[in-house]
VEXSENU-846381 format. One record per residue (C-alpha): residue number from 1; x, y, z. Coordinates in nm, 2 decimals. Layout:
VEXSENU-846381
   num        x        y        z
   NUM        X        Y        Z
...
END
This chain:
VEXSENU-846381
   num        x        y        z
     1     0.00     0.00     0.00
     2     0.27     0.26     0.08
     3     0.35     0.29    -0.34
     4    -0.03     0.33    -0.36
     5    -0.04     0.59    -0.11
     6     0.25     0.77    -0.31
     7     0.07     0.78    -0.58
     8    -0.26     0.89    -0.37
     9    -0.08     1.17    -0.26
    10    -0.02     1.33    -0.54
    11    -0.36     1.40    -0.65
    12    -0.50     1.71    -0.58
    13    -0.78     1.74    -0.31
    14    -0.77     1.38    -0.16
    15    -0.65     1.31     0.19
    16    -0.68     1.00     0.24
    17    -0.81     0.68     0.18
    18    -0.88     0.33     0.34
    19    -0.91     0.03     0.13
    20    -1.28    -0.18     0.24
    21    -1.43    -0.53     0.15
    22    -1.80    -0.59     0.21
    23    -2.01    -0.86     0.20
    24    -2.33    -1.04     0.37
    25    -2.35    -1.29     0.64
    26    -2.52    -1.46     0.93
    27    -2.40    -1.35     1.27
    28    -2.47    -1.59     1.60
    29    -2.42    -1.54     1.96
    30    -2.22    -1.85     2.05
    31    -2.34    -2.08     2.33
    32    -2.12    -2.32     2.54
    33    -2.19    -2.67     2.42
    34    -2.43    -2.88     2.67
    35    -2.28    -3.15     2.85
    36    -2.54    -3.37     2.71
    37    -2.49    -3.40     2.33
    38    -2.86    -3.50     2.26
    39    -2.96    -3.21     2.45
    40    -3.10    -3.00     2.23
    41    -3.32    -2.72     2.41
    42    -2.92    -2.60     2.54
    43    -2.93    -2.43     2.17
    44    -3.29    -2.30     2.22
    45    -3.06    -1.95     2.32
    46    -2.87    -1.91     1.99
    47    -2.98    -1.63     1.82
    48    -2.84    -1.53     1.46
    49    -2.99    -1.22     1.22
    50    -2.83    -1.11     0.87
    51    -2.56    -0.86     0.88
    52    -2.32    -0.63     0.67
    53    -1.99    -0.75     0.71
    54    -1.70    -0.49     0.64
    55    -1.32    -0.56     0.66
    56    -1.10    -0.29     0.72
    57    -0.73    -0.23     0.76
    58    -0.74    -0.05     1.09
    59    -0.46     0.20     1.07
    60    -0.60     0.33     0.79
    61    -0.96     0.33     0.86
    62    -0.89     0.54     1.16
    63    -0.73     0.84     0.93
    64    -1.05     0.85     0.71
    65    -1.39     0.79     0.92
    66    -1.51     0.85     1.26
    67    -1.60     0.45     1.32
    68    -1.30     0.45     1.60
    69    -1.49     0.72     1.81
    70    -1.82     0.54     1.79
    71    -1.70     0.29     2.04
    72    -1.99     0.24     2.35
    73    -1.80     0.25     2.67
    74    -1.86    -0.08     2.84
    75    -1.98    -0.11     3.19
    76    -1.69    -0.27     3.38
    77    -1.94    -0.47     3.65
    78    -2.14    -0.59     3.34
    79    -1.85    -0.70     3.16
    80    -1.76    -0.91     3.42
    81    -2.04    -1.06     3.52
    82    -2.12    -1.16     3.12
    83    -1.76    -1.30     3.15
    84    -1.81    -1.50     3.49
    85    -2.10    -1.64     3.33
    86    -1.96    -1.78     3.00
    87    -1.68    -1.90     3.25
    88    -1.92    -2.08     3.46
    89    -2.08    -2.25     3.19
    90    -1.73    -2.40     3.04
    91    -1.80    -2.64     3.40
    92    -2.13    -2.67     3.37
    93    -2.22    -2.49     3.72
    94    -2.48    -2.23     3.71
    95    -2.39    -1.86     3.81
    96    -2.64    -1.85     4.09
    97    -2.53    -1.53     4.33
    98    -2.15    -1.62     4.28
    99    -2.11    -1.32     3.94
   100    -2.30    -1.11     4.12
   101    -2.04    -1.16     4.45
   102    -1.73    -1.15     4.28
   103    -1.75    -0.89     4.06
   104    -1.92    -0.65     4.32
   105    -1.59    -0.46     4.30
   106    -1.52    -0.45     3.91
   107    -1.45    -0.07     3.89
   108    -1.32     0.14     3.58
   109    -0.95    -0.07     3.67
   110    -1.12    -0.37     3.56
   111    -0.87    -0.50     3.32
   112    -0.51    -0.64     3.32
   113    -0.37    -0.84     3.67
   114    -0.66    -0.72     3.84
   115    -0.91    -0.89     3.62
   116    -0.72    -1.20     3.52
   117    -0.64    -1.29     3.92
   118    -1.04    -1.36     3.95
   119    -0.99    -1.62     3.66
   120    -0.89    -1.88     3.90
   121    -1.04    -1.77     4.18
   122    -1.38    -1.83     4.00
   123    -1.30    -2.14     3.86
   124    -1.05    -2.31     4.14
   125    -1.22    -2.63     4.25
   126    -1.56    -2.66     4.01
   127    -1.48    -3.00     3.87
   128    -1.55    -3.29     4.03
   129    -1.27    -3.57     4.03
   130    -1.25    -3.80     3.74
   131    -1.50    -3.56     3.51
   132    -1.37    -3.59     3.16
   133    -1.60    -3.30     3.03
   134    -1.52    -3.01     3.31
   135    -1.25    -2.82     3.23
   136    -1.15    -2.57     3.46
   137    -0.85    -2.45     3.25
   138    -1.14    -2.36     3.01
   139    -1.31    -2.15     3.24
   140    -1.01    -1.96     3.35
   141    -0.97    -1.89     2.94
   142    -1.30    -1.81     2.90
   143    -1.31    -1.55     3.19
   144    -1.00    -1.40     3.04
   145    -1.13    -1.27     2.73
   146    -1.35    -1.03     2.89
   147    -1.06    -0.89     3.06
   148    -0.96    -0.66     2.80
   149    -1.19    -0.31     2.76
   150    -1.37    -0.23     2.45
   151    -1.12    -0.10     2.19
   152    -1.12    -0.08     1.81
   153    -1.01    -0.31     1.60
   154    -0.62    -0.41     1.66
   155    -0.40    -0.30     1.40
   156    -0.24    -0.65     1.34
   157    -0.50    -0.93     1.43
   158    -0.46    -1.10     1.79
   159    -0.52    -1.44     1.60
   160    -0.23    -1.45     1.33
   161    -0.24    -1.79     1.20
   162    -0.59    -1.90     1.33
   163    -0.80    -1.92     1.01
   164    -1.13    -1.92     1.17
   165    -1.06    -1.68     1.44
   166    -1.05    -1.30     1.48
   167    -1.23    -1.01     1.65
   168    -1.49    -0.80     1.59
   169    -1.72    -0.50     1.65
   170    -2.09    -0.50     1.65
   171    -2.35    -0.23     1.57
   172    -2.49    -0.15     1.88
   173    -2.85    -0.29     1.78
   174    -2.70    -0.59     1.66
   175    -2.55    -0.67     1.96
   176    -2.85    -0.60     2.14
   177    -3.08    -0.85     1.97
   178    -2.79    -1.10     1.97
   179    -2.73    -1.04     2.34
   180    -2.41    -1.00     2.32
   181    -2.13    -0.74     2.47
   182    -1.75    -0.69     2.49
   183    -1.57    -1.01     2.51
   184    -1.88    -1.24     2.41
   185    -1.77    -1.47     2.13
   186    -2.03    -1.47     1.79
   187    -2.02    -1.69     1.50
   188    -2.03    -1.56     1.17
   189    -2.11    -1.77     0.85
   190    -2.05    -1.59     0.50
   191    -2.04    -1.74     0.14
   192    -1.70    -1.73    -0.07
   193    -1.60    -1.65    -0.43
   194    -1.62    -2.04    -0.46
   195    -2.01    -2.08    -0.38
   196    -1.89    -2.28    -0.04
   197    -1.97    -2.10     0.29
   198    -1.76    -2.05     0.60
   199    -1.78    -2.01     0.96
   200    -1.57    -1.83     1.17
   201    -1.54    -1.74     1.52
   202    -1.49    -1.40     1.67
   203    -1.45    -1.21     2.03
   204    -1.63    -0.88     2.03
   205    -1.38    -0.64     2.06
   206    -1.60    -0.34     2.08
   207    -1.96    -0.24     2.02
   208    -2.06     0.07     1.77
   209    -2.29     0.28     1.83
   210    -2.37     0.55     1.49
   211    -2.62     0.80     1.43
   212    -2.77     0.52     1.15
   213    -3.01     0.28     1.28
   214    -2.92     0.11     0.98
   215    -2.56     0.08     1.06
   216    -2.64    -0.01     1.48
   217    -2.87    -0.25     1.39
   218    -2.68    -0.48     1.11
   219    -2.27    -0.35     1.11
   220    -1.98    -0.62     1.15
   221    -1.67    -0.47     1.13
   222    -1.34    -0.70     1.11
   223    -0.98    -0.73     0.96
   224    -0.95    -0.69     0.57
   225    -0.70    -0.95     0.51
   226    -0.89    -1.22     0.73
   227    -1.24    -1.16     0.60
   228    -1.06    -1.19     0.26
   229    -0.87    -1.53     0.34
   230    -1.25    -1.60     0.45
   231    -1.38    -1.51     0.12
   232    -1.19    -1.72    -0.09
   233    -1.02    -1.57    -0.41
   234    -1.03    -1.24    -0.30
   235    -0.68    -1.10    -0.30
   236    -0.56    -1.00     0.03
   237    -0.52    -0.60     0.08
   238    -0.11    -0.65     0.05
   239    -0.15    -0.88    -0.21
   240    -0.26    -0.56    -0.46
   241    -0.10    -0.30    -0.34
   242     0.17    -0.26    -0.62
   243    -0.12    -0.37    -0.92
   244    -0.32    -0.12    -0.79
   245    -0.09     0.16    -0.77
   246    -0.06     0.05    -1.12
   247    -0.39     0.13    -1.21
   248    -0.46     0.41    -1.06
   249    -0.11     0.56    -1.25
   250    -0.36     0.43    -1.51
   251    -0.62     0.61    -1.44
   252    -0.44     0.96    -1.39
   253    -0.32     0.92    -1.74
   254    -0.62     0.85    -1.88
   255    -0.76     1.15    -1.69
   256    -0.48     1.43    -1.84
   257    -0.68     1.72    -1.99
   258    -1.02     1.66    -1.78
   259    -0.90     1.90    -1.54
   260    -0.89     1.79    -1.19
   261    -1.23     1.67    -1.16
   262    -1.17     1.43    -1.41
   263    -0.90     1.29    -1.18
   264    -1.14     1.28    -0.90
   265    -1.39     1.10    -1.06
   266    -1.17     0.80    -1.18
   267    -1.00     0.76    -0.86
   268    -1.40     0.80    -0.66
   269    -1.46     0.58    -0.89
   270    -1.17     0.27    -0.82
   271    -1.39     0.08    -0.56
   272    -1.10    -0.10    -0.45
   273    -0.96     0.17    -0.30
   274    -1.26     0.27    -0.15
   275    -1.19     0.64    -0.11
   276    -1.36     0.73     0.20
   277    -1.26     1.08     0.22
   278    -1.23     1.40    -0.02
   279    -1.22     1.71     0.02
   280    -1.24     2.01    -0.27
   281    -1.07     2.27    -0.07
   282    -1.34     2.60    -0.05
   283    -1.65     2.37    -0.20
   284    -1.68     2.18     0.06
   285    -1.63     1.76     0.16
   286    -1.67     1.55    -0.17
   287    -1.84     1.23    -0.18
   288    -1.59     0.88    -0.12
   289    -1.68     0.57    -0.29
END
């Protein structure tokens, strides 16, 4: 991308621009499996609704839309009681009065050392000798992924190397209906370029909140390069980057003697670049793509 962004920066009037892949897909909140295989009502509390799934490249994303400052502050006590009881149900034990106990004291500092020292604490002692299926390693895990505050998307994924694992953020309506919140885990199934579909698993990084129902109620927001792996056949973002500075060289060509509108419209125009922002000096914000 950096040669593209050479080339970027030499056109008059744009300041940026963040490459975007979008596509459809079925998000679920993600329930522990039951100890009883054949027990079927467990799944009665899996949700799953349509949603627009957008992959971004972080670092970028930030320079050219607001989506970073949309973040909803999580409440710390809630966090940790959703986390205590997704713990909890790694060992089968029901949450009873015990979330409500220990995380009486889960102030704004509820994160790091603080957090992760009521892992075991929680889970120390919940399996019963000789039980193949409790696992109280798993709960301590579990309790430790809603240990970190909402955020926005890392700029390097936290699960390099895990093909069907990443995190994401959730429109705020979304998450809502889903019943989900800041280190919840949600499945999300898309179709690929190759007609097949895919499932991945995500932690909920972060939930957006927009002043677009549209947007709270159905957004996914994730990396670029592993919703493209995803995808299947879509080139990764760092996989284009010196093709498409190609193009866009192109493009500028092309564009000599249209004046500098011209070279506006044919870069607006280049969807894989996405241009979210541009501005026309005294007219005022132009439209991105």
């Amino acid at each position: 991308m950096a040669e593209a962004s050479q080339v970027l920066a030499g056109v008059e009037g744009i300041r940026g621009y963040a490459p975007r892949l979008q596509t459809g897909g079925l998000l679920s909140n993600k329930v522990p499996d039951p100890r009883d295989p054949d027990d079927l009502d467990a799944y009665r509390a899996i949700s799953s609704e349509g949603a627009f799934v957008m992959g971004v490249v972080p670092g970028a994303e930030r320079r050219v839309s607001t989506l970073a400052g949309a973040l909803v502050a999580a409440d710390p006590v809630g966090r940790c009681e959703r986390g205590c009881r997704a713990a909890l149900a790694e060992v089968y034990v029901s949450d009873g009065e015990r979330c409500a106990s220990i995380c009486s004291d889960a102030g704004e500092s509820f994160a790091g050392d603080s957090c992760l020292a009521k892992g075991p604490k929680l889970c120390g002692q919940q399996c019963r000798p000789g039980d193949a299926l409790c696992d109280e390693a798993a709960c301590i895990e579990r309790f430790s992924s809603f240990c970190e505050p909402a955020r926005f998307l890392a700029d390097q994924t936290p699960y390099e190397g895990m093909a069907h694992m990443d995190e994401v953020l959730v429109g705020a309506g979304l998450a809502q209906v889903l019943d989900v919140g800041v280190g919840d885990r949600v499945a999300l199934t898309t179709g690929t370029a190759r007609g097949r579909s895919f499932a991945s698993l995500y932690r909920v990084a972060g939930i957006i909140k927009t002043g677009s129902t549209d947007i709270n109620r159905t957004f996914v927001l994730t990396h670029y390069d592993k919703l493209a792996a995803a995808l299947e056949g879509i080139p990764r973002e760092e996989d284009h980057r010196s093709r498409d500075a190609g193009r866009v060289r192109s493009h500028r060509r092309h564009s000599e003697g249209r004046g500098r509108g011209g070279i506006e419209r044919q870069v607006a125009a280049f969807g894989r670049f996405a241009v979210q922002h541009v501005e026309r000096g005294a007219g005022g914000p132009g439209r991105g793509c």
